[in-house]
Backbone as JSON, one array per atom type, in Angstrom:
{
  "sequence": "XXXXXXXXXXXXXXXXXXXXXXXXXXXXXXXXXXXXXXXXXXXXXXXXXXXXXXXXXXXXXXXXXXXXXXXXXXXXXXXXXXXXXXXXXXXXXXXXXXXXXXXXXXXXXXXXXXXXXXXXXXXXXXXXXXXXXXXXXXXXXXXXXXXXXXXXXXXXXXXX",
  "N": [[21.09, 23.5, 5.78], [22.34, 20.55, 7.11], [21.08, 17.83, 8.43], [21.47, 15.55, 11.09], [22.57, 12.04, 10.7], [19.95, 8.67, 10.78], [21.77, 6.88, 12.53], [22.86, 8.49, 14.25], [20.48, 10.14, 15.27], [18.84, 7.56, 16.25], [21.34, 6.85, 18.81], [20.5, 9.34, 20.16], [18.08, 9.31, 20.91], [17.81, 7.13, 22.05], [19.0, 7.62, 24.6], [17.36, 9.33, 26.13], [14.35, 10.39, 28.41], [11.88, 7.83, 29.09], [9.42, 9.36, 29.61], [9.76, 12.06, 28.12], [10.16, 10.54, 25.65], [7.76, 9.52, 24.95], [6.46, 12.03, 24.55], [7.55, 12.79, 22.46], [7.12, 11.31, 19.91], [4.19, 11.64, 20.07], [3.89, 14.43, 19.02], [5.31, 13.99, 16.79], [3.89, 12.58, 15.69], [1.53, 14.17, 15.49], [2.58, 16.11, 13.46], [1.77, 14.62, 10.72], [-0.75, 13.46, 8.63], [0.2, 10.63, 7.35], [2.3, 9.93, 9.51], [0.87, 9.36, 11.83], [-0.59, 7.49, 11.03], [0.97, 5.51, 10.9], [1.76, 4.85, 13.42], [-0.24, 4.24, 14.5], [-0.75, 1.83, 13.27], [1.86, 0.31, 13.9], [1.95, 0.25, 16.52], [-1.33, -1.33, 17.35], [-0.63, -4.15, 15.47], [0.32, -6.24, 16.86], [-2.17, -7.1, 18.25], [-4.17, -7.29, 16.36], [-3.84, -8.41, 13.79], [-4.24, -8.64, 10.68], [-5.21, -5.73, 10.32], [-4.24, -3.63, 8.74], [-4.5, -4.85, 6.16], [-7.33, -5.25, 6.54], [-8.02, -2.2, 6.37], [-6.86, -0.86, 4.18], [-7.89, -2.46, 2.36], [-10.62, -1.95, 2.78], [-10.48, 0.79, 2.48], [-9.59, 0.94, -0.73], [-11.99, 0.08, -1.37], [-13.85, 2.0, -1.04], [-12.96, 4.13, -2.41], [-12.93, 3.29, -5.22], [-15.19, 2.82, -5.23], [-16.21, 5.41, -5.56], [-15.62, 6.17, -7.77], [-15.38, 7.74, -10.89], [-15.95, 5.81, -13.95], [-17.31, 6.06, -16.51], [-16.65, 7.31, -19.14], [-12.8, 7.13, -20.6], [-11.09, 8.54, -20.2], [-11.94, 9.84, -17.44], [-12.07, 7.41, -15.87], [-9.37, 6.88, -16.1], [-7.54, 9.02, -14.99], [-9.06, 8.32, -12.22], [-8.24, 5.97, -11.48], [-5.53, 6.26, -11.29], [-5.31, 7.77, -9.3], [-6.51, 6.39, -7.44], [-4.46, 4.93, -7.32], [-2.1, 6.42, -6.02], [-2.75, 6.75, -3.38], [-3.2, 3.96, -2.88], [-0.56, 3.81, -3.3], [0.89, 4.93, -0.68], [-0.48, 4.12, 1.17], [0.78, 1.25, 1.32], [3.19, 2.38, 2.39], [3.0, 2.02, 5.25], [3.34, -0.34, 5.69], [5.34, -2.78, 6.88], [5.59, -5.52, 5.91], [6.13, -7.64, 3.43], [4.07, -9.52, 2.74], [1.31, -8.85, 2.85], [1.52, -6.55, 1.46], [1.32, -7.36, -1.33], [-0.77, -8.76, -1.02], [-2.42, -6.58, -0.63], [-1.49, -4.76, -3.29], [-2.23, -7.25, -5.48], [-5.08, -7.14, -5.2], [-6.02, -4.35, -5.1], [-5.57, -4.49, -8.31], [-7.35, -6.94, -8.95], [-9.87, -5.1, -8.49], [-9.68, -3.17, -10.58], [-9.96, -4.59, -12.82], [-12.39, -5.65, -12.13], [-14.23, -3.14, -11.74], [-14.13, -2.44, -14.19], [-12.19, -0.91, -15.89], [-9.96, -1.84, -17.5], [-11.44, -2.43, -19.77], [-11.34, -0.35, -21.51], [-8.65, -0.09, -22.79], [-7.05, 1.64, -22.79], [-3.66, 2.98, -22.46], [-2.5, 4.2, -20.78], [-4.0, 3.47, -18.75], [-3.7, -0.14, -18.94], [-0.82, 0.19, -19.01], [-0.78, 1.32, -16.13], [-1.86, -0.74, -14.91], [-0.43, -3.11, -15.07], [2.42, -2.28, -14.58], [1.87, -2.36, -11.69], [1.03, -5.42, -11.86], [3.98, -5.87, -12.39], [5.35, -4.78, -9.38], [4.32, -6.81, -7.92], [5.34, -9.03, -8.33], [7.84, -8.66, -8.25], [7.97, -8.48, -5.18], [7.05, -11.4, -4.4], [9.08, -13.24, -5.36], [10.65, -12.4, -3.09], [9.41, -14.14, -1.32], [8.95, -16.75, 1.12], [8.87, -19.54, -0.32], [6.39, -21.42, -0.57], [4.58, -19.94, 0.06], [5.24, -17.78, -2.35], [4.25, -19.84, -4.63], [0.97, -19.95, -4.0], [0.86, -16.81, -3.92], [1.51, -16.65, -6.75], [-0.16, -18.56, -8.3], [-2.99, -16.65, -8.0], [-1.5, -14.24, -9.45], [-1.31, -15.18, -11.89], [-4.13, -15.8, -12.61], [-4.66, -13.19, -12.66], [-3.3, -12.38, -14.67], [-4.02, -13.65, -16.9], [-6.41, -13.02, -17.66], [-6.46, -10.49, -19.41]],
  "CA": [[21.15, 22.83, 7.06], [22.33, 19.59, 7.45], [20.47, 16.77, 9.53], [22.03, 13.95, 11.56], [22.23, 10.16, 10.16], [19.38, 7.85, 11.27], [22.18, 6.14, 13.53], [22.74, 9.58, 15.22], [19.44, 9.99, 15.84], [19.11, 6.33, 17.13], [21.49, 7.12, 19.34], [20.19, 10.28, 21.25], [16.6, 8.63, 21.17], [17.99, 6.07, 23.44], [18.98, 8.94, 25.74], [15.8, 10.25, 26.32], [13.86, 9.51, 29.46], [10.77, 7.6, 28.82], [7.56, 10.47, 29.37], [10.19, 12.54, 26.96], [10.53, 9.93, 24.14], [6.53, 9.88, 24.22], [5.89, 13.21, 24.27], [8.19, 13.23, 20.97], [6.66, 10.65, 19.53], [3.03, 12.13, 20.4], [4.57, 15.66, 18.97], [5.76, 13.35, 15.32], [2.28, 12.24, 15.11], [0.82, 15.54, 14.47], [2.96, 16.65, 11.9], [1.35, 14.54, 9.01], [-1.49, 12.31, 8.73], [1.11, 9.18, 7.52], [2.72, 9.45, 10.72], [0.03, 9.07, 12.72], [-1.35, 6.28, 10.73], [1.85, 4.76, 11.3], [1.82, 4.52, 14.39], [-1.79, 3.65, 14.89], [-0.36, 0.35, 12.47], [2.62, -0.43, 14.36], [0.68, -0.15, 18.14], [-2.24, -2.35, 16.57], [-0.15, -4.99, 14.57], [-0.01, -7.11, 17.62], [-3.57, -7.46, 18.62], [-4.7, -7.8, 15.26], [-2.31, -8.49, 12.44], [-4.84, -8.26, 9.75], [-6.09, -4.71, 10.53], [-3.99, -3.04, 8.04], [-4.84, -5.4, 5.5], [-8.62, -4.94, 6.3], [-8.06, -1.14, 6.53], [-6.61, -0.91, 2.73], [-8.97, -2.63, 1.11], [-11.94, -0.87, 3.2], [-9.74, 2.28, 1.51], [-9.45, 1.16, -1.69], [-13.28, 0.08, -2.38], [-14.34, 3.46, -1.17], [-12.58, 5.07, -3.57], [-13.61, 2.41, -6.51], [-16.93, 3.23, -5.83], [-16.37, 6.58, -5.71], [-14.9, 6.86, -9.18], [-16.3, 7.25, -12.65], [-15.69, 5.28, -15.2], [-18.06, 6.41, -17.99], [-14.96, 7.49, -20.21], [-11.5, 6.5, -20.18], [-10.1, 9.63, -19.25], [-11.91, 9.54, -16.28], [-11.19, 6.22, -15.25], [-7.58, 6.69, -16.06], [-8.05, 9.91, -13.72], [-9.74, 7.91, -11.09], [-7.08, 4.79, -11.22], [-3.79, 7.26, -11.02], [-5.27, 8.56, -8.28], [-6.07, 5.3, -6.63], [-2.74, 4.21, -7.37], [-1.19, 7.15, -5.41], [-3.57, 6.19, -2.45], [-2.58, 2.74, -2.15], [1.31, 3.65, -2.28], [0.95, 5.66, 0.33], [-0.22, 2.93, 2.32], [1.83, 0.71, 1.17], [4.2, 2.53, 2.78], [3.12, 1.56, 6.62], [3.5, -1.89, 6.19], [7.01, -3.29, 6.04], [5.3, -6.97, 5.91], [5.58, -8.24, 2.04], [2.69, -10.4, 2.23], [0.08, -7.66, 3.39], [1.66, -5.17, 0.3], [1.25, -7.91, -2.61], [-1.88, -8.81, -0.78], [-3.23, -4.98, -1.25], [-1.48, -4.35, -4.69], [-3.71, -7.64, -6.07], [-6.44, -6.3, -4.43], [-6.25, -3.9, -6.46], [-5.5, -4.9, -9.37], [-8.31, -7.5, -8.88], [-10.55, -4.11, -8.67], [-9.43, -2.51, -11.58], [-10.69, -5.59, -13.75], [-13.77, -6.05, -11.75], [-14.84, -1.96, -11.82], [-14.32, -2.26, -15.66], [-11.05, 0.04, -16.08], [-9.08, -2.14, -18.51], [-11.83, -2.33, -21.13], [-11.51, 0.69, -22.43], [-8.08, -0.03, -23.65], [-6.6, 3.03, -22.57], [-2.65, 3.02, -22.57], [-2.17, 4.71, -19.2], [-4.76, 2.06, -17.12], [-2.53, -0.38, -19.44], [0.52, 0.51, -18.03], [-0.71, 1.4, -14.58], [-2.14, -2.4, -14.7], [0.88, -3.82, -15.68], [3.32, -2.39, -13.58], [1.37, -3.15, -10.11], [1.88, -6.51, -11.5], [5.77, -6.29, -12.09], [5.79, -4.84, -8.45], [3.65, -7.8, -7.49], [6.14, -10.16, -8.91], [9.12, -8.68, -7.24], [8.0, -8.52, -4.17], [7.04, -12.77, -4.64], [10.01, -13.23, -5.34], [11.27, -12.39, -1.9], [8.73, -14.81, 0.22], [9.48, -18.43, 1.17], [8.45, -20.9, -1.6], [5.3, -22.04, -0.13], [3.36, -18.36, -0.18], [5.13, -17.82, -3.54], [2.9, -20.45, -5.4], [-0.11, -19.5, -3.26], [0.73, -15.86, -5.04], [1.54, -16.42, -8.23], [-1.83, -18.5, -8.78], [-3.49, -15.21, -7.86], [-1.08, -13.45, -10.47], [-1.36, -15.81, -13.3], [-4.9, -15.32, -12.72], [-5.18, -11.66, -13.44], [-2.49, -12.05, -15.99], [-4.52, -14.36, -18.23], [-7.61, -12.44, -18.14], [-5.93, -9.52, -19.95]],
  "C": [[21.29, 21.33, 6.83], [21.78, 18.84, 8.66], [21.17, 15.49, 10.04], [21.19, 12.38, 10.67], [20.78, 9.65, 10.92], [20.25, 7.21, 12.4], [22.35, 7.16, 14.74], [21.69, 9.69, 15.88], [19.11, 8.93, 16.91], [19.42, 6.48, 18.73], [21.12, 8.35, 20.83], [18.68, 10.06, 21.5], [16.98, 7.7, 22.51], [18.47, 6.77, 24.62], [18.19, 8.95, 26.58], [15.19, 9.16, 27.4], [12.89, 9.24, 28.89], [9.64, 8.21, 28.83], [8.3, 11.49, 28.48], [10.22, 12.05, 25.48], [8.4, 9.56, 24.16], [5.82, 11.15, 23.85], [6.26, 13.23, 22.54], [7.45, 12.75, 20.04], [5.02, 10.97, 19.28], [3.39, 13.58, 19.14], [4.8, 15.13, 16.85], [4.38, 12.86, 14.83], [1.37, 13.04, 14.46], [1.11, 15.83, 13.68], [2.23, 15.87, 10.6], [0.16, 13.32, 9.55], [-0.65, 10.54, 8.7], [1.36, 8.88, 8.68], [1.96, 9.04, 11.84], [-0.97, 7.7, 12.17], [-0.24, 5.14, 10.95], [1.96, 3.92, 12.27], [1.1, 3.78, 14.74], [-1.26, 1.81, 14.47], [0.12, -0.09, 13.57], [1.99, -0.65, 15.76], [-0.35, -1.52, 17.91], [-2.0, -3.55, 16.13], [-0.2, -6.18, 15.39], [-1.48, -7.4, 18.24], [-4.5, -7.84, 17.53], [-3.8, -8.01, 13.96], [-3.13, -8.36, 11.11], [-5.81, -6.67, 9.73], [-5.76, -4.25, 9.07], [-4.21, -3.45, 6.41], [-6.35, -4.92, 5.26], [-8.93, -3.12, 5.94], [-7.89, -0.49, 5.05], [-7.5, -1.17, 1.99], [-10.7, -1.98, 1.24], [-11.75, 0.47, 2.54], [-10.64, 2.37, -0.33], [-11.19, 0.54, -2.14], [-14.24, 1.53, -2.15], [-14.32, 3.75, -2.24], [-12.58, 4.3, -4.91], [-15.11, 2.92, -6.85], [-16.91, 4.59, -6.01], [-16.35, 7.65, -7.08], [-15.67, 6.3, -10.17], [-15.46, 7.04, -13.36], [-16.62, 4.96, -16.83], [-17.2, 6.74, -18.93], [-14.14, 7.12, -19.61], [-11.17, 7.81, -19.7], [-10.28, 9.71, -18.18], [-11.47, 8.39, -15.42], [-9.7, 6.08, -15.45], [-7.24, 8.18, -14.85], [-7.85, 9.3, -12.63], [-8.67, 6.6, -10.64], [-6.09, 5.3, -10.89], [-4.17, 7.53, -9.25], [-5.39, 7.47, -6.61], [-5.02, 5.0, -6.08], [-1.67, 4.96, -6.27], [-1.49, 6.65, -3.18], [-3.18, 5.08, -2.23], [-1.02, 2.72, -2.31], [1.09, 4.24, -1.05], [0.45, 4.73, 1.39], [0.13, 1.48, 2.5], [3.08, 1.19, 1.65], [4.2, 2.11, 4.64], [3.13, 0.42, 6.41], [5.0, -2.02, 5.64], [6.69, -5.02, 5.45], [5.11, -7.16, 4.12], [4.36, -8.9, 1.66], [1.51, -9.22, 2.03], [0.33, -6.33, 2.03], [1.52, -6.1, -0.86], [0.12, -8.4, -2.13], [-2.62, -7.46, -1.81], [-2.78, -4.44, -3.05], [-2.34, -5.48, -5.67], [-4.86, -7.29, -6.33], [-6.81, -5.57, -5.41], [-6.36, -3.7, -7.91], [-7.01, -6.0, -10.14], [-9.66, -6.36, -8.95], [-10.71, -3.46, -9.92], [-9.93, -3.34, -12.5], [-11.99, -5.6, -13.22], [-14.5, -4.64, -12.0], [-14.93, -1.99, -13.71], [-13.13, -1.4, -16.33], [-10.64, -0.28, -17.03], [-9.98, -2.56, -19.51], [-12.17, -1.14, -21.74], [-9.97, 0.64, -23.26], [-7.42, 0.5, -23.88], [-5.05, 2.9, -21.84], [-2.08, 3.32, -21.0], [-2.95, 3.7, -18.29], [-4.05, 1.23, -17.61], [-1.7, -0.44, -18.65], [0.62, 0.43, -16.6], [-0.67, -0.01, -14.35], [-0.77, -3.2, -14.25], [2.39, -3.43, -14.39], [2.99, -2.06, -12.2], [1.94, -4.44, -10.44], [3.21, -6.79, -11.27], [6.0, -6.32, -10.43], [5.31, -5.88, -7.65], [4.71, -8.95, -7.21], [7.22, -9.94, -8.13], [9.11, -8.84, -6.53], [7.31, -10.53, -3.71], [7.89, -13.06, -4.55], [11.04, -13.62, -3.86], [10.62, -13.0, -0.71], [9.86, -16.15, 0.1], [8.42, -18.96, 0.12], [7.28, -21.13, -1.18], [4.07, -20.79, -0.41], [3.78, -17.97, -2.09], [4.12, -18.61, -4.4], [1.36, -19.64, -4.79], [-0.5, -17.9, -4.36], [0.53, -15.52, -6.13], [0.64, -16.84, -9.18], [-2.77, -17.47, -9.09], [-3.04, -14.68, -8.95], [-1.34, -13.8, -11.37], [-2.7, -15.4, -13.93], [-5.39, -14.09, -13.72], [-4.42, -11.59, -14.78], [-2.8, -12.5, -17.55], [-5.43, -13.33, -18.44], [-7.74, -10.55, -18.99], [-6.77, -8.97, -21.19]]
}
């Protein structure tokens, strides 16, 4: 089965009478938890613009504290799994700042819980390439938040 383009779609969305295009919308929400956190974001974003920000890192120290790091395997365990956890909400924000905000964040966690002294190839790596995506996504601000960032980065990058 083939599915229509995004512009198709588009199109027959703008159709739709208005108590139809919420029902749908209501109807897309149930299907998955994301989508409904989606939404919750984009509704929200105007009344508070730092929710999703506060909402992430309320996430991600849960699940810091939640995890053992008495061995490396576990903490390389317990970090992967993080890691999957904050893409995933990294995926409701389209805002760059608010996603190199939260990937610091974490990263700033992962040194502070104790993860990267064990030395362990996989936290390593994981470490490491949060920062690259850190960096890219710098990259693409205006000049003025760049510095602001890359202080932050240099930061974690010395204390290696």
């Amino acid at each position: 089965m083939q599915f229509p383009s995004l512009a198709q779609l588009k199109k027959e969305l703008s159709l739709l009478p208005e108590k139809e295009l919420i029902h749908l919308i209501a109807d897309l929400a149930k299907f998955s938890r994301e989508n409904k956190a989606f939404l919750f974001f984009k509704l929200q974003e105007k009344e508070n613009p730092g929710l999703f920000l506060e909402m992430v890192k309320e996430e991600l120290d849960t699940e810091f504290q939640k995890s053992n790091v008495n061995q490396a395997y576990y903490a390389k365990k317990s970090a992967q799994a993080i890691r999957r956890k904050l893409n995933k909400m990294l995926k409701l924000s389209k805002k760059k700042e608010d996603q190199i905000e939260a990937i610091l964040y974490f990263c700033e966690q992962l040194k502070e819980y104790g993860y990267l002294q064990f030395k362990y190839p996989v936290i390593d790596n994981l470490y490491q390439i949060q920062l690259e995506k850190a960096k890219k996504l710098i990259l693409g601000l205006h000049e003025d938040l760049q510095y602001d960032f890359e202080i932050r980065l240099q930061g974690l990058e010395k204390l290696d």
